[in-house]
matplotlib code that plots the C-alpha trace (Angstrom):
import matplotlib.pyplot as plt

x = [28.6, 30.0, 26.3, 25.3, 27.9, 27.4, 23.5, 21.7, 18.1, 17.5, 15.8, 12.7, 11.7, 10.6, 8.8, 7.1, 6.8, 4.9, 2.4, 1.3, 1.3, -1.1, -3.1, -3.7, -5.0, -7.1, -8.6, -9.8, -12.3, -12.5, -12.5, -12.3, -8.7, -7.6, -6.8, -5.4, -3.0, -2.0, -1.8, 0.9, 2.5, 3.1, 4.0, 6.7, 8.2, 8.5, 10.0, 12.2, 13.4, 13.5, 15.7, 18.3, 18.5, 19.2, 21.9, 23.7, 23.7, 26.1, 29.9, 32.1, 29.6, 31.6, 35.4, 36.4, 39.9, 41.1, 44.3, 46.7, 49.9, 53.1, 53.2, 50.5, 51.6, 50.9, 48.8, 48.0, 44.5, 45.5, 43.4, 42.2, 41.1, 38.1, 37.6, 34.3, 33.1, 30.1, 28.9, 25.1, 23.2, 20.6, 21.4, 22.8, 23.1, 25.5, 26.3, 30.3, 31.5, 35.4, 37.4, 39.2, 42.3, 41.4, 43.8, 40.6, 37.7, 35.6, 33.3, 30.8, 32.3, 29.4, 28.8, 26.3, 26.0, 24.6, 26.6, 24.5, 25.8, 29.6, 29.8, 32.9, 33.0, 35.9, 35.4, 38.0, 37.9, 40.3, 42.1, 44.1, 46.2, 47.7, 50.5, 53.3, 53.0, 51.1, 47.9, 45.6, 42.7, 39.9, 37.7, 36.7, 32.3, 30.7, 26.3, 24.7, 21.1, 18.4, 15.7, 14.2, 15.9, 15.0, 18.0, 21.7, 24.9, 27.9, 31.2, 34.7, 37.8, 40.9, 41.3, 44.0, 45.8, 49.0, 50.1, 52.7, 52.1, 55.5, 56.1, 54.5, 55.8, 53.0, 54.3, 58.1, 56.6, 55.1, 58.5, 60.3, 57.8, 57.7, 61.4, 61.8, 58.7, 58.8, 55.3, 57.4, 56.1, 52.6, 53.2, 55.1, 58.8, 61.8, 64.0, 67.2, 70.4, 73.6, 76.5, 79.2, 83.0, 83.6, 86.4, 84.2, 84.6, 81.8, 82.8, 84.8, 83.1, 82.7, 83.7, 80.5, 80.3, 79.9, 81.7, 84.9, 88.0, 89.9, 88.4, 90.1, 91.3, 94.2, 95.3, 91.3, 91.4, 95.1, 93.6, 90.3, 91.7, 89.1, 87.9, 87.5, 86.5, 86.4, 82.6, 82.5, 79.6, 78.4, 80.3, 77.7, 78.2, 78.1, 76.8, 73.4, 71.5, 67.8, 67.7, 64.6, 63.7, 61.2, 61.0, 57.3, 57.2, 56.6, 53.8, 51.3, 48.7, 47.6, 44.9, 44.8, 49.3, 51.5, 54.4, 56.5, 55.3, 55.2, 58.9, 59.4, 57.7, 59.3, 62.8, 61.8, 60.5, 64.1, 66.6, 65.1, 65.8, 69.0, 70.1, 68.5, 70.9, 73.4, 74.4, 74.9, 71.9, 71.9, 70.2, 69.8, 67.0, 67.1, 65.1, 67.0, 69.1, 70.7, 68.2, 69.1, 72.3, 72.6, 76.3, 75.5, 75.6, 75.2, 73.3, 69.9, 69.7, 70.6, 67.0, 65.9, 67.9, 66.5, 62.8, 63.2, 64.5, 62.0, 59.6, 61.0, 60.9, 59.7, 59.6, 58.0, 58.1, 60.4, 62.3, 64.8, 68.6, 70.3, 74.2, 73.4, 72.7, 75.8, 78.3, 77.0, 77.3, 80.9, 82.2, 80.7, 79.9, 83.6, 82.9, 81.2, 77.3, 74.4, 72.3, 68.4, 66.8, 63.1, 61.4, 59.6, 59.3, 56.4, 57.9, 61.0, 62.2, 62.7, 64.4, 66.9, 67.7, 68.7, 70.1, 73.9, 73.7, 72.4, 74.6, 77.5, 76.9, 76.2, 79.6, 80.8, 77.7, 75.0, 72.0, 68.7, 66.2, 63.1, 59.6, 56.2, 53.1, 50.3, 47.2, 45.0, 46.0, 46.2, 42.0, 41.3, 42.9, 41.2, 37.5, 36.0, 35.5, 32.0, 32.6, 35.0, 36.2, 36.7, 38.6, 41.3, 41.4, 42.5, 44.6, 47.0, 46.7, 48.2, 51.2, 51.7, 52.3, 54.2, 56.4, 57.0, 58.2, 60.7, 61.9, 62.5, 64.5, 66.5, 68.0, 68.7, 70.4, 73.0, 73.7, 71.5, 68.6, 64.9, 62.1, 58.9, 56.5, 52.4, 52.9, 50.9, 53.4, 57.1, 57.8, 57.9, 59.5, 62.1, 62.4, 63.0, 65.5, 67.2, 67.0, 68.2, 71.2, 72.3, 72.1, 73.8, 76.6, 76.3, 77.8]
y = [-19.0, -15.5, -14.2, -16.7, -15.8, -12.3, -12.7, -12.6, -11.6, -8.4, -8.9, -6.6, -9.5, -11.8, -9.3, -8.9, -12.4, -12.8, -10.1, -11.9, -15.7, -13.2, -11.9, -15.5, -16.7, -13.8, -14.9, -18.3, -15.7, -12.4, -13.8, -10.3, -10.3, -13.7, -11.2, -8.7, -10.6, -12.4, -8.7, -7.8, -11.5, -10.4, -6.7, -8.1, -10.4, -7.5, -5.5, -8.2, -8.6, -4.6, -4.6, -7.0, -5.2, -1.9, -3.8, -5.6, -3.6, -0.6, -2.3, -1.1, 0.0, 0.3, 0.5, 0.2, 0.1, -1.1, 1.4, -0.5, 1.0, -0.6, -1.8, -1.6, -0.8, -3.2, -2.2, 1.3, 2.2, 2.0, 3.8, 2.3, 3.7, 2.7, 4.3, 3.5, 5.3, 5.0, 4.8, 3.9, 6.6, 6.0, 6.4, 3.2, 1.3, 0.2, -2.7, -2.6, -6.3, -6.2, -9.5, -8.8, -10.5, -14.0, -12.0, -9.7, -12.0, -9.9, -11.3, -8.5, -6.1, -4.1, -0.2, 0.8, 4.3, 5.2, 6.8, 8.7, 8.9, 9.8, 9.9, 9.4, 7.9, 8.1, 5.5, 5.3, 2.9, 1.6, -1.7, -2.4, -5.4, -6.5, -8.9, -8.9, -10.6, -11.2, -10.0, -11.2, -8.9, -11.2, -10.0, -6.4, -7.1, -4.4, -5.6, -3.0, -2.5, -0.1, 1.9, -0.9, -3.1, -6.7, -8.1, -7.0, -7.2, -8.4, -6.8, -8.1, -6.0, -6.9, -10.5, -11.6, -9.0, -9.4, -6.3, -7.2, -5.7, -4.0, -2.7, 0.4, 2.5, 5.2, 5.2, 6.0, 8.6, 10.3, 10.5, 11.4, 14.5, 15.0, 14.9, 18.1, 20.3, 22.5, 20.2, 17.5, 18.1, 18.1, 14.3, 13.0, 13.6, 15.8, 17.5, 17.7, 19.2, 19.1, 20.9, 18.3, 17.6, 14.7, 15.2, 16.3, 19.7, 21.5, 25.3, 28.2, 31.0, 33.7, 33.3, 33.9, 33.6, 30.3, 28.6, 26.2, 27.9, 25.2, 25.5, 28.4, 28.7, 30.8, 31.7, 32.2, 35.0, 36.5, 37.1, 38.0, 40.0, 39.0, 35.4, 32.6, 29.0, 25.5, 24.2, 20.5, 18.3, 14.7, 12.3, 11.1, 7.8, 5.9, 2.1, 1.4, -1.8, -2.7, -6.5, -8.3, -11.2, -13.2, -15.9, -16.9, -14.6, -11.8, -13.7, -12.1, -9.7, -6.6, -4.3, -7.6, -7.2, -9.0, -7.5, -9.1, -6.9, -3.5, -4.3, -4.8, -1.5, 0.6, -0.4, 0.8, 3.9, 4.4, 3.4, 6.0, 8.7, 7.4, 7.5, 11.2, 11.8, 10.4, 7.5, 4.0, 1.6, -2.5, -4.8, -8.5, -10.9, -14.3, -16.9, -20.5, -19.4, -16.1, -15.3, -12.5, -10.1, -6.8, -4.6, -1.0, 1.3, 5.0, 5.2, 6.6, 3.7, 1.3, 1.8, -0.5, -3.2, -3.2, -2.8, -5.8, -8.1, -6.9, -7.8, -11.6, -11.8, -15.2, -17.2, -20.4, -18.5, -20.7, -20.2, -17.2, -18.5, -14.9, -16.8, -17.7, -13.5, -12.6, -14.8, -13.4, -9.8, -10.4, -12.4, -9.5, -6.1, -4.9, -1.2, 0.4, 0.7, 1.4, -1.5, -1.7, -4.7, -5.8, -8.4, -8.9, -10.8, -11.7, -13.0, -11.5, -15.6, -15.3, -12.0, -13.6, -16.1, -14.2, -11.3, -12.7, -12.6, -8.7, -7.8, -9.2, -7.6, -4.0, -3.8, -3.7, -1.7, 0.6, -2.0, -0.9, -3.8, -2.4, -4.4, -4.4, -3.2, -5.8, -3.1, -5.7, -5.8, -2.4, -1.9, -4.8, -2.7, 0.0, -1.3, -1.7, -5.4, -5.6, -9.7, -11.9, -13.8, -10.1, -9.2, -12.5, -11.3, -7.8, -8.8, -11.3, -8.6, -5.8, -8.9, -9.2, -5.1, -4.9, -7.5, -5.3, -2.1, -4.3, -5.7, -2.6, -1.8, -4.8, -3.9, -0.4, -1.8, -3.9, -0.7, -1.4, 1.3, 0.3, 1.3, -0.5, 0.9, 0.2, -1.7, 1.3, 4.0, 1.7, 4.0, 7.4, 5.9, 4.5, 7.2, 9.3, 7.2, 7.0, 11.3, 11.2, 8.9, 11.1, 14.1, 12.4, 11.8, 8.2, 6.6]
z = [-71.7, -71.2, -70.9, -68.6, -66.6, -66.4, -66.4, -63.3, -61.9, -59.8, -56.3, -57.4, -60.5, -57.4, -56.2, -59.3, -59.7, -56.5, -57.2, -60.4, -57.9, -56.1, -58.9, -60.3, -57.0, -56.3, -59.9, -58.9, -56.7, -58.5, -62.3, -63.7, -62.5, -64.3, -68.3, -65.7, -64.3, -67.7, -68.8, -66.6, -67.3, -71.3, -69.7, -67.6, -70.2, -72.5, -69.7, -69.0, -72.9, -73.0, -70.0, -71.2, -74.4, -72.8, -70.2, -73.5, -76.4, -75.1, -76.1, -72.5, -70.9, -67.8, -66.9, -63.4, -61.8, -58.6, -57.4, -54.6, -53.8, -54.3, -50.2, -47.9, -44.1, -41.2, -38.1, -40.1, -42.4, -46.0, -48.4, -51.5, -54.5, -57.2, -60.2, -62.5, -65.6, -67.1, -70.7, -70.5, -72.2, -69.2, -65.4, -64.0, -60.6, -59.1, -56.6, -56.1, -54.3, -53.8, -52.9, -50.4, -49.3, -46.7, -44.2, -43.4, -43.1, -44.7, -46.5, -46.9, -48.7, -50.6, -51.4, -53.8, -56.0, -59.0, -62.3, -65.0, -68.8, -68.4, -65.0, -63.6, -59.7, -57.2, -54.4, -51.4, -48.4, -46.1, -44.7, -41.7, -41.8, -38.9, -40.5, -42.6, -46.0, -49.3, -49.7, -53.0, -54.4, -55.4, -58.6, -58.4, -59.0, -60.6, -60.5, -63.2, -63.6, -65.5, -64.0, -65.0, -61.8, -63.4, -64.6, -63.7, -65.7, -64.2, -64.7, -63.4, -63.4, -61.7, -60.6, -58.2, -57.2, -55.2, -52.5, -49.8, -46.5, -45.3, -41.6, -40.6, -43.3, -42.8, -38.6, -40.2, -42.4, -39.7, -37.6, -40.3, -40.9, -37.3, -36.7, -39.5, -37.9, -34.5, -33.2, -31.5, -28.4, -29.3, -30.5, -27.2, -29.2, -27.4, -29.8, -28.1, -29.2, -26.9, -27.5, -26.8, -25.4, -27.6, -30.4, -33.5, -33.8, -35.2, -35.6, -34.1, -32.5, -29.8, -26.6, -24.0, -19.8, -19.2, -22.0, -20.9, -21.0, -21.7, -25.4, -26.2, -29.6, -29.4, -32.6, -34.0, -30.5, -32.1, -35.7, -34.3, -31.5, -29.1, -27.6, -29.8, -28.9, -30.4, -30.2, -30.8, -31.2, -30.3, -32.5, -35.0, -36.8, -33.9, -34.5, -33.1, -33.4, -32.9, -31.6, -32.0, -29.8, -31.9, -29.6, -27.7, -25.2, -28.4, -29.6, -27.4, -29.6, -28.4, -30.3, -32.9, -33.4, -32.0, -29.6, -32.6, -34.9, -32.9, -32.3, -35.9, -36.5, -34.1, -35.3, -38.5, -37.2, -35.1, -37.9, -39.9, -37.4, -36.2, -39.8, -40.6, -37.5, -38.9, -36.8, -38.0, -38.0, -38.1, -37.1, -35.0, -34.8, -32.7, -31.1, -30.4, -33.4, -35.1, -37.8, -38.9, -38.5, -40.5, -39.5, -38.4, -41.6, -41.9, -45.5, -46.1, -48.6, -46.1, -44.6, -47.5, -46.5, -43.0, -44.4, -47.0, -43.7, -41.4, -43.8, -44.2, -40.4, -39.7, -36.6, -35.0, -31.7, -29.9, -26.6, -27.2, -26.1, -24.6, -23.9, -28.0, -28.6, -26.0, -28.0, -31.1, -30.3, -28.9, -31.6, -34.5, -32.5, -31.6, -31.3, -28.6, -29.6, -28.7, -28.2, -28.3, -27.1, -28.0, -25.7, -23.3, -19.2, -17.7, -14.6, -12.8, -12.6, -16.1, -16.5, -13.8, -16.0, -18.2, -16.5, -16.3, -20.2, -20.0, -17.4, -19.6, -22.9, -20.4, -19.3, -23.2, -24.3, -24.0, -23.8, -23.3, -22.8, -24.2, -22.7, -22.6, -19.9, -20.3, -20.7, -20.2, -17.1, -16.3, -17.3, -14.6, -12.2, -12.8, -12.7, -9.3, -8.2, -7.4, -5.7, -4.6, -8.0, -9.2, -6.1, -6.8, -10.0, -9.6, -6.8, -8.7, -11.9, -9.0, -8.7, -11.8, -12.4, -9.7, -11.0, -14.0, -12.0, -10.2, -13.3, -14.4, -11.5, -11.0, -14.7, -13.8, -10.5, -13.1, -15.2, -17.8, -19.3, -19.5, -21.4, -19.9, -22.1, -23.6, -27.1, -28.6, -27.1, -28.0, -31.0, -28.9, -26.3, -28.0, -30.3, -27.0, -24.7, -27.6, -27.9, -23.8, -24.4, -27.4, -25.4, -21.8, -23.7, -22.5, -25.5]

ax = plt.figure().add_subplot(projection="3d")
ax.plot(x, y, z, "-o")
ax.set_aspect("equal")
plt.show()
């Protein structure tokens, strides 16, 4: 039984086959070819005997390894790895058929190679998933065949394999690595640094034209006997919360994501930084209910406990209830934060709606309501319309960007910051409002 199942036929054996159909037919004409073709039948048999024994008789003749990494990352190309070795004292070929998980609908998976004695081969590819979750590995399928190419062997490493796909921890990585370099520019990030007037004093040092008098460190200037001033710093630790509307208007996909999942990346992405600067980072999801609710920390190791509930986000994409998010944030937000809301309006009669709820949780404090261009839109604009239908067309998509602008600026007219912003661009964005209001002094 285990033979039969690793035992199967090589495409070139019905090619073979066929050319003896044709020599037997030609023989009903041409007798002279009928002990030719029988010939070649015995040759053939023996070939086929003679393959099989050279296929069967080396004991693990091949070891191959699929390498996952402990997470994958969603919306970003994870590399895998395949290693195969090969013990045939003859050179091989090699069909390699991975399983990949149903969340890629790949069913034709295939790369070919060929390994002589000893050969060791390093095979890399990639994946892009574009949801969270848990992703199986089928059987890795190794097809092995002679020079011979009549029969192939079938080895199977590696069956069901479980990975979970995490938020975009490659995107985090790359702010992280960005945030310590001098390149921030080159990558749409703006390092700023403000020297502040809070109460955190940083150090004490020479006074210069144009630094406030009313610093003056008098006894630091008696010992010194020249000008000394207090410089202080922006108070760090401040709380800062990403909130996470999961509700139906986030369900929208762009680039094959969802607006859901670009929020739940970015926040990632921004409670990293805003921890590496030391602030405090938490976190809020809600749709018709509270889901989730994680108080404002200021530990590097609290980043895991934001990744592991980002990663259980889960919704049924109802209608999101804002009075239900201003209650909540009154009753267990006391101290003066820095809010950052992810969702998203289509139509300015919705963010009215809501905008007594916005305007409410404003005055207590700093909310930034973070939404979303439709770039569909934006690529009907731009092509000419070329008939009527296309002229309707780009005319209601014109409305419906317009709408967004004065969206935008009905918020700022109630006090409250915006970021309206492509799904692709919402980590630099944020990453940088978030940069101006640090510097601004605004909280």
């Amino acid at each position: 039984m285990r033979f039969l199942k690793s035992f199967y036929i090589h495409n070139k054996l019905f090619w073979y086959l066929a050319f003896l159909v044709a020599c037997f037919v030609l023989s009903f004409w041409l007798p002279v070819i009928y002990p030719i073709a029988w010939i070649l039948t015995y040759l053939l048999v023996a070939l086929f005997v003679l393959d099989l024994y050279l296929l069967y008789t080396t004991p693990n003749a091949i070891e191959g390894s699929r390498n996952l990494p402990k997470k994958l990352s969603n919306s970003d190309q994870n590399v895998l790895e395949i290693q195969l070795k090969s013990r045939y004292p003859f050179k091989v070929s090699l069909s390699i058929i991975d399983e990949l998980p149903v969340q890629f609908q790949k069913r034709d998976f295939e790369y070919r190679t060929t390994l002589s004695r000893g050969d060791a081969f390093l095979y890399n590819y990639s994946v892009r998933p574009v949801e969270r979750g848990e992703y199986v590995f089928g059987n890795l399928n190794l097809y092995a065949s002679s020079p011979l190419q009549i029969v192939k062997r079938r080895f199977v490493f590696q069956k069901d394999q479980m990975v979970p796909v995490y938020p975009s921890i490659i995107q985090m990585q790359q702010y992280d690595f960005l945030a310590m370099s001098n390149k921030l520019t080159q990558f749409g990030l703006k390092k700023i640094r403000r020297i502040g007037h809070t109460q955190e004093f940083e150090q004490i040092k020479e006074y210069i034209k144009g630094d406030d008098v009313r610093t003056l460190n008098w006894k630091a200037t008696a010992k010194k006997n020249h000008l000394m001033v207090n410089q202080y710093q922006d108070e760090r630790s401040q709380p800062i919360y990403s909130i996470i509307d999961t509700g139906r208007v986030m369900k929208m996909p762009f680039n094959g994501l969802s607006l859901l999942d670009y929020a739940i990346n970015s926040t990632l992405a921004f409670s990293n930084v805003a921890l590496k600067r030391n602030d405090k980072t938490g976190m809020v999801t809600f749709s018709k209910n509270i889901e989730t609710f994680v108080p404002a920390v200021q530990k590097i190791s609290h980043l895991n406990v934001i990744l592991e509930k980002l990663y259980n986000i889960t919704t049924e994409f109802s209608d999101s209830d804002f009075g239900l998010l201003y209650a909540h944030i009154k009753r267990k937000i006391n101290q003066r934060s820095l809010l950052l809301l992810y969702s998203n309006f289509e139509h300015i009669s919705a963010l009215k709606r809501q905008l007594p709820y916005l305007s409410a949780i404003a005055k207590k404090h700093v909310l930034v309501v973070i939404f979303f261009e439709n770039t569909e839109l934006e690529s009907l604009i731009s092509n000419p319309a070329e008939d009527l239908q296309a002229i309707y067309h780009k005319t209601i998509a014109e409305k419906f960007n317009l709408e967004k602008k004065l969206m935008q600026r009905e918020l700022q007219q109630h006090g409250i910051q915006t970021i309206l912003t492509k799904p692709e661009d919402l980590t630099i964005n944020t990453i940088n409002k978030y940069l101006e209001i640090k510097a601004r002094g605004i909280i």
